[in-house]
TORDRENGU-896646 format. One record per residue: residue in one letter; x, y, z of N, C-alpha, C in turn. Coordinates in steps of 0.1 Angstrom, whole numbers, padded with zeros to 4 digits, always signed. Layout:
N
AXYZXYZXYZ/...
! end
This chain:
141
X-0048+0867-0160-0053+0878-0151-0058+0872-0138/X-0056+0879-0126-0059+0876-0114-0072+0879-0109/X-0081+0870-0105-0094+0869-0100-0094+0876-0085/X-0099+0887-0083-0100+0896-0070-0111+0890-0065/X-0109+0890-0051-0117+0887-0043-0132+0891-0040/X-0131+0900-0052-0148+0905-0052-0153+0891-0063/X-0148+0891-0071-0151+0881-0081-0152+0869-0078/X-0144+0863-0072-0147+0848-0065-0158+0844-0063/X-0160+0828-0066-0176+0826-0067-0183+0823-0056/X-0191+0826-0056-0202+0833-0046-0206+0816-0037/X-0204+0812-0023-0210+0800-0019-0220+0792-0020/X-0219+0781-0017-0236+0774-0022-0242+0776-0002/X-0249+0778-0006-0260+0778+0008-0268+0766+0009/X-0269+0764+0018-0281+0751+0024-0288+0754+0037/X-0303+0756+0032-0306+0756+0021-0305+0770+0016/X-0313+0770+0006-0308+0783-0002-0314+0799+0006/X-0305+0805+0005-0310+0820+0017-0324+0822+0016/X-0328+0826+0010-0342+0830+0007-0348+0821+0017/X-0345+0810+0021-0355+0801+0030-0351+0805+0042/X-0337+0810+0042-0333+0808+0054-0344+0821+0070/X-0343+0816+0081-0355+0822+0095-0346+0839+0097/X-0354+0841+0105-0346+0856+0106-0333+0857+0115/X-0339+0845+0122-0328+0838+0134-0323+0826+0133/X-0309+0824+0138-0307+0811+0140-0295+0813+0141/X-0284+0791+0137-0270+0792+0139-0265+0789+0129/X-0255+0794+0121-0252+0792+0110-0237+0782+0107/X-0232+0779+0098-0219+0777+0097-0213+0778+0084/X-0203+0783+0087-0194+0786+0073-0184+0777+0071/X-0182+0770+0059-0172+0763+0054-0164+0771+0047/X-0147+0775+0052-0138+0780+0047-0129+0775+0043/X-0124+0776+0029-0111+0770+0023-0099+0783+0024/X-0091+0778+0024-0078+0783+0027-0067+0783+0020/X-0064+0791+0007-0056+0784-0001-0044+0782+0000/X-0037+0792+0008-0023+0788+0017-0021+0791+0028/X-0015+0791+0038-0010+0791+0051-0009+0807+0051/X-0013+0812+0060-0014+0826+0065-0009+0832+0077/X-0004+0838+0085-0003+0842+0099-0011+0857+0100/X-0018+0856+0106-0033+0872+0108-0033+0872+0124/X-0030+0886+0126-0033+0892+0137-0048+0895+0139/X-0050+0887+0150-0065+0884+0156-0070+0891+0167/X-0075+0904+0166-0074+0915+0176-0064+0913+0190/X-0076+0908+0200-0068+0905+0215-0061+0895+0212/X-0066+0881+0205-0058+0872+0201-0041+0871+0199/X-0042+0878+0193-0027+0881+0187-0026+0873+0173/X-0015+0870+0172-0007+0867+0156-0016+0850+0161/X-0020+0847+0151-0024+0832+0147-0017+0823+0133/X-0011+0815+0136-0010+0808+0123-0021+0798+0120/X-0026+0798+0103-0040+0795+0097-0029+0784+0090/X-0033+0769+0090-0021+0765+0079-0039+0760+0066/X-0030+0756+0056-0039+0757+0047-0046+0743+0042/X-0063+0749+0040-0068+0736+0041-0083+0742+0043/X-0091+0730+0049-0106+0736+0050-0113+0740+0068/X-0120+0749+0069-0121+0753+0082-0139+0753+0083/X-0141+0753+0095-0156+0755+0095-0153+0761+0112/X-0168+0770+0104-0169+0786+0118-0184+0785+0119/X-0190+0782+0135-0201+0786+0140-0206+0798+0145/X-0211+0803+0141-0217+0812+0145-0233+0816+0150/X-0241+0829+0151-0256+0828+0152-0258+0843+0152/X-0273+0841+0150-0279+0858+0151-0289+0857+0156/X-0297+0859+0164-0306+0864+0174-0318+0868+0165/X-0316+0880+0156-0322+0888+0144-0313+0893+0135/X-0319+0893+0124-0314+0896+0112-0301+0884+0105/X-0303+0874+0107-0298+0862+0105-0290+0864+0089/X-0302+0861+0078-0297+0865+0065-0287+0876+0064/X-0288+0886+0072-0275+0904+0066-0267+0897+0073/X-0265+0892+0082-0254+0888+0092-0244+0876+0083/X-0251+0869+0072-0245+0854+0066-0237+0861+0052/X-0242+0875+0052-0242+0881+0037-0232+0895+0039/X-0232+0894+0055-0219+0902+0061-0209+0896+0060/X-0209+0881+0061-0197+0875+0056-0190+0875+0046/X-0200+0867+0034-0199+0867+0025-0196+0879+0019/X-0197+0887+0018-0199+0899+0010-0186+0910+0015/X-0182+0907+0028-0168+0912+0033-0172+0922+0041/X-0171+0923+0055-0172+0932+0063-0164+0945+0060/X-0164+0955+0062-0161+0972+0064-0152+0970+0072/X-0158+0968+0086-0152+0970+0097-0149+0957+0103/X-0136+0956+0110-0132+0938+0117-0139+0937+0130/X-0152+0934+0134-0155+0934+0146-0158+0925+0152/X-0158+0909+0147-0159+0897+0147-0145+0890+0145/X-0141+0882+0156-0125+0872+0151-0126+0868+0136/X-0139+0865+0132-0141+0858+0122-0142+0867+0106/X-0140+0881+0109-0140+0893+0101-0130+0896+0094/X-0115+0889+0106-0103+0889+0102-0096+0875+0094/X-0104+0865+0097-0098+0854+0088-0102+0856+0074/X-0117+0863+0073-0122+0864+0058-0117+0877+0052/X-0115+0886+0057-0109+0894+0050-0093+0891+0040/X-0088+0880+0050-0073+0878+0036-0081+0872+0027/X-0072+0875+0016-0071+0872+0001-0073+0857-0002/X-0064+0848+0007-0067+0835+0008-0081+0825+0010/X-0085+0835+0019-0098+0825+0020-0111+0829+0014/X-0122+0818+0012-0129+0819+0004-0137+0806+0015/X-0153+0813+0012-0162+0807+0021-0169+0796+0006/X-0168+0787+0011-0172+0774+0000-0191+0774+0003/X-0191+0773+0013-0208+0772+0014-0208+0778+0029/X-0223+0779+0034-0232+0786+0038-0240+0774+0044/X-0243+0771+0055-0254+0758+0062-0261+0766+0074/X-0273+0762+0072-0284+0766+0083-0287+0756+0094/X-0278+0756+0104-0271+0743+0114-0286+0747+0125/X-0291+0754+0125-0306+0754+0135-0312+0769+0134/X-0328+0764+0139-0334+0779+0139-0336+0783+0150/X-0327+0778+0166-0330+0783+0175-0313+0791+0176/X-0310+0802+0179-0300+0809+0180-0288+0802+0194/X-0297+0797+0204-0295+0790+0217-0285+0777+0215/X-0290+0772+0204-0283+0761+0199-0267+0761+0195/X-0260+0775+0192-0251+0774+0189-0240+0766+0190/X-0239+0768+0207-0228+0757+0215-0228+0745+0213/X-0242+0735+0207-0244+0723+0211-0233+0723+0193/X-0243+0725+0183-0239+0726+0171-0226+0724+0170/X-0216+0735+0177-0201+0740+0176-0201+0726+0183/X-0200+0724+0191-0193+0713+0201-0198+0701+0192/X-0205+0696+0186-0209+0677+0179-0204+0688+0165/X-0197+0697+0162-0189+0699+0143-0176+0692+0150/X-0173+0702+0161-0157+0703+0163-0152+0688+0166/X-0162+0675+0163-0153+0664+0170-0145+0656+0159/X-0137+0651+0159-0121+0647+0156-0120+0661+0143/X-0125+0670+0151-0114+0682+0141-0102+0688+0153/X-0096+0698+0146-0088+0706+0153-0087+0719+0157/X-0090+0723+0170-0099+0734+0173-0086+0750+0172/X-0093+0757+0167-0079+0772+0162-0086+0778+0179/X-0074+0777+0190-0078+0777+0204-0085+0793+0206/X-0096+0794+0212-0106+0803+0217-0115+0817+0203/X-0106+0811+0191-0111+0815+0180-0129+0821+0182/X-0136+0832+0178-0149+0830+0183-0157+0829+0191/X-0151+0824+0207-0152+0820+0214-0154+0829+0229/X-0148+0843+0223-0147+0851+0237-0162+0855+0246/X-0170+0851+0238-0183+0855+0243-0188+0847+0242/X-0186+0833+0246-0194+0817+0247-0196+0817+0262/X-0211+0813+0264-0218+0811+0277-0211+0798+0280/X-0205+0788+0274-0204+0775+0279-0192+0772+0275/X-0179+0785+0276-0167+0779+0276-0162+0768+0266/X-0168+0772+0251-0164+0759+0242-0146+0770+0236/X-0142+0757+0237-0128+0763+0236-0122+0769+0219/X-0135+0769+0210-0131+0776+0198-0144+0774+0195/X-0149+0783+0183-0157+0782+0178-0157+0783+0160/X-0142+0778+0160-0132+0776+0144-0128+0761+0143/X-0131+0757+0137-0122+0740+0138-0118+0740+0121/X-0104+0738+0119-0097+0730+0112-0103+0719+0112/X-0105+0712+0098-0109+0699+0091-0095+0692+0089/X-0098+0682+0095-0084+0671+0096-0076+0671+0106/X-0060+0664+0102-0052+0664+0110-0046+0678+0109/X-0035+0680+0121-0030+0690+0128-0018+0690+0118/
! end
């Protein structure tokens, strides 16, 4: 029998939510179990090849609903990052509390993304500092 995506086991967090501030930047480690192509609102059609990803993000307030909106599967796609989790293929491995200042996001995203490979403006459309994704592929291209 096939394991639905409600079922799939739940991420490990670091540290564990309950600790986690009201605010801050977070990042999600995504596995990918096969190669995907997902239409990415304005973006368009993206191909996802398969493997592990990591997504920065932040919340200002309400930090925890925002990590457990992920997790737990958005309603509505209103985030780029809404659309990658919603297929069937991926599955968020863990949960990291990358800082408690929200501000920090860009620096974070920019010292993850180095010798990864960046999924181009992924995240990104509402970055103060022009970081060119805010999705990086783990590994080579």
């Amino acid at each position: 029998m096939a394991i639905t995506k409600q079922e799939q086991i739940e991420p490990a967090f670091d540290p564990p939510l309950e600790n986690w501030p009201g605010a801050g930047v977070y990042q999600l480690w995504i596995e990918l179990s096969k190669s995907v192509r997902i239409r990415i609102g304005a973006l368009g059609p993206i191909q996802f090849c398969k493997g592990r990803y990591v997504y920065t993000g932040r919340a200002s307030r309400g930090l925890r609903a925002r990590v457990l909106r992920h997790v737990n599967g958005a309603r509505r796609r209103h985030w780029h990052i809404d659309h990658l989790l919603a297929e069937y293929e991926a599955r968020i491995a863990k949960v990291s509390l990358a800082s408690l200042y929200p501000g920090d996001e860009c620096s974070v995203n920019q010292s993850t993304g180095e010798g990864m490979v960046a999924v181009p403006k992924f995240g990104a459309s509402d970055c103060r500092v022009r970081c060119e994704t805010h999705l990086w592929r783990v590994g080579r291209p």
